[in-house]
TIBAFI-786175 format. One record per residue (C-alpha): residue in one letter; x, y, z. Coordinates in steps of 0.02 Angstrom, whole numbers, plus 50000, padded with zeros to 5 digits. Each point is the difference from the previous one (the first is absolute). Example, Ala and Ser with C-alpha at 12.3 -4.5 7.8 and 13.67 -1.06 7.14 Angstrom:
// TIBAFI-786175
A506154977550390;S500695017249967;
END
This chain:
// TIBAFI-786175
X529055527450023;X500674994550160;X500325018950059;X497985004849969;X499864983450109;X501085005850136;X498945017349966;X498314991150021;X500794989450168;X500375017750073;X498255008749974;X499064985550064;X501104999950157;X499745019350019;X498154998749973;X499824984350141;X501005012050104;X498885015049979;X498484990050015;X500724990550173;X500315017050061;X498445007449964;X499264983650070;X500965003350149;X499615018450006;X498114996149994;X500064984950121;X500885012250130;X498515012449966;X498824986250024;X500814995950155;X500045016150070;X498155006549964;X499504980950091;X500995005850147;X499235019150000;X498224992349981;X500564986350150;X500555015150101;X498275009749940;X498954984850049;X500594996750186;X500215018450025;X497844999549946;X500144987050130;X500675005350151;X499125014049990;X498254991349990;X500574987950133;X500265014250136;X498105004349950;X499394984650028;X498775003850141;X499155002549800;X499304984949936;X500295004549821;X501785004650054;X500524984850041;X499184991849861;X500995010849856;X501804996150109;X499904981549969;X499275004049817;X501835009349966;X501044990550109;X499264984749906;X500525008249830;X501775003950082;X500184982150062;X499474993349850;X501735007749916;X501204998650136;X499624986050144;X501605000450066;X499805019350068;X499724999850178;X499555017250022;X498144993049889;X500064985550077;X500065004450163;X498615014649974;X499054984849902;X499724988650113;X499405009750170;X499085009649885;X499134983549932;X499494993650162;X499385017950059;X498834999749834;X499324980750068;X499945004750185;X499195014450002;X499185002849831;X499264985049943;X498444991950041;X499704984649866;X501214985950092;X500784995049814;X500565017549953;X500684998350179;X500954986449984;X500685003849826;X500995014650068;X500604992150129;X500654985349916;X500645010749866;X500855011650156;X500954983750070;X500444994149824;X500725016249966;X500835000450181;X500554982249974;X500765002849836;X500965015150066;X500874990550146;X500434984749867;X500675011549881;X501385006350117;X501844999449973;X500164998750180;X498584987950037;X500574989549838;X501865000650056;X499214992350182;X499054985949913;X501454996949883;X501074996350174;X499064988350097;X500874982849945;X498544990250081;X498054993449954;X498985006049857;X499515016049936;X498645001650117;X501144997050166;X501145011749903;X498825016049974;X499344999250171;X501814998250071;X500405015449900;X498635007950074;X500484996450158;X501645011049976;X499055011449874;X501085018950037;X498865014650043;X500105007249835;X498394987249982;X498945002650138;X498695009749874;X499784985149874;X500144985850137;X498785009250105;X498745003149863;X500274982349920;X499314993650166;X498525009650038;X499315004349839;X500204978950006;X499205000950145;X498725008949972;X499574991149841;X499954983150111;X498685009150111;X498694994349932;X500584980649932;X500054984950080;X500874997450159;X501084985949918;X500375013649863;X500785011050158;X500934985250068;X500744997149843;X500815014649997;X500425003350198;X501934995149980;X500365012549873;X498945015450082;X500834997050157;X501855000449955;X499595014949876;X499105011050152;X501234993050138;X501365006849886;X499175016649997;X499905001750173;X501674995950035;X500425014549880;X498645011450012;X498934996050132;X499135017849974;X499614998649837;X498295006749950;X499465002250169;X500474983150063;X499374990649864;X500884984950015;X499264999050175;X498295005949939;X500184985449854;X500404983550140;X498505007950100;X498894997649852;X500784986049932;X500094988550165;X498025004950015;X499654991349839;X501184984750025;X499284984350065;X501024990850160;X500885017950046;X499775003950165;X498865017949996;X501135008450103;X501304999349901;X498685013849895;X499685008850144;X502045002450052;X500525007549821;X498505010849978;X500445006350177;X501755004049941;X499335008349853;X498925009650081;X501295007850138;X501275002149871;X498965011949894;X498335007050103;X499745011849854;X499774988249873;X498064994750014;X500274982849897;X500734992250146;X498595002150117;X498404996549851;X500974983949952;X500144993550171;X498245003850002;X499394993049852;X501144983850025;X500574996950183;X498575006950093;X498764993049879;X500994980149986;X500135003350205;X497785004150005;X500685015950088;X498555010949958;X500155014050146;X501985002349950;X499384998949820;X498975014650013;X500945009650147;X501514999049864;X499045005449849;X499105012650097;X501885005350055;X500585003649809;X498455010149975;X500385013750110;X501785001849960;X500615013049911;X500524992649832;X501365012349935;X500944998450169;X501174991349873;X500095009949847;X501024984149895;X498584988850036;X498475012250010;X499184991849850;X500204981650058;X499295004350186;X498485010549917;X499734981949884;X500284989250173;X498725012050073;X498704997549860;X500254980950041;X499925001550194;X498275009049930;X499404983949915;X500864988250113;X498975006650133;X498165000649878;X500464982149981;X500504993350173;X498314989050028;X500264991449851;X501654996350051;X499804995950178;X498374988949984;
END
């Protein structure tokens, strides 16, 4: 009796092993045809996302790389596709203000979560011994390595973007935290898409009450010498400096400007200057509205 119990002991522990190992075998299988779809899906991706002078391009990159992020947040190479890519869709695409602001908040949330998710960054936050978590993350920030210029950059202007159209106060609110993030960047990277962090304190110090103007003025300045083939530079400093400043004849002498330049003179950013051209277009329909 007690050897057909020892008998029994030994199948059951024979069959958990097979079925643990078959487990396994299928969870690795699993695992892999995940990754090989991941790989299929930002592949789709990047592929749509240097067509994106398309409208319906752009449109099906976020649709995978929303899939893809959906499985694996933590993978920079989506992420970092994800959340320009987000903001493109709501700066250029978009009409309807809500489905606007919906992907750029999702775009900074996405950023956001990226930079907080960080060994690195988390390691930074982990090591500053003084004030609460919110002194912490921005002093973190503040020594951020270069590794997260994409996410910190992103955070703030898809933020920033999202605050356009809110209450000052809502702005003010969140000044501290947009500065340190861009001032950050361009201490890093001061090149970054096209001067961006310049291009972002020119539009931001236009929309923040007790700032002196030219403080606008000076960043979109350096933006603009830093990259004269990027067409953003000059049709924000339009739209926002001239316009805050009631500069109507640089206003249109500037948007006339980006109208009769050759938008492909930079082939990386051909389909952003042919958008910022579209908008000189309608900047320019609408300038006695907006210099009554």
């Amino acid at each position: 009796m007690k050897s057909i119990s020892i008998y029994l002991k030994k199948i059951a522990m024979i069959s958990f092993t097979l079925l643990s190992l078959n487990c396994t075998s299928q969870k690795i299988e699993l695992e892999s045809a995940q990754s090989q779809n991941i790989e299929f899906l930002i592949e789709q991706a990047t592929n749509l996302w240097e067509k994106r002078s398309d409208t319906i391009a752009v449109k099906q990159a976020n649709y995978f790389l929303g899939l893809a992020y959906n499985v694996k947040k933590t993978n920079t190479q989506i992420t970092d596709l994800y959340i320009k890519s987000l903001f493109f869709q709501g700066m250029f695409l978009e009409e309807d203000n809500n489905i606007k602001d919906s992907l750029f908040l999702k775009g900074s949330e996405v950023a956001k979560n990226s930079v907080l998710n960080n060994n690195i960054f988390k390691k930074l936050v982990q090591n500053s011994s003084i004030g609460d978590s919110t002194f912490k993350i921005l002093s973190a920030l503040s020594e951020a390595p270069k590794d997260l210029v994409t996410s910190m950059y992103w955070w703030a202007t898809n933020k920033l973007w999202y605050l356009n159209t809110k209450p000052a106060i809502e702005r003010i609110n969140e000044r501290e935290l947009l500065e340190v993030i861009m001032h950050r960047v361009i201490s890093l990277e001061p090149n970054y898409d096209y001067g961006g962090a310049y291009r972002f304190f020119g539009v931001f110090y236009s929309r923040i009450p007790g700032v002196e103007l030219s403080q606008s003025k000076t960043y979109f300045e350096k933006a603009i010498s830093s990259n004269e083939a990027y067409l953003g530079n000059k049709v924000q400093m339009s739209e926002f400096y001239y316009q805050k400043s009631e500069d109507k004849t640089s206003f249109i002498k500037q948007l006339e400007l980006v109208k009769s330049l050759d938008a492909s003179m930079n082939n990386n950013s051909m389909a952003e200057n042919l958008y910022y051209q579209k908008r000189a277009d309608k900047l320019l329909l609408q300038q006695y509205t907006l210099f009554e």
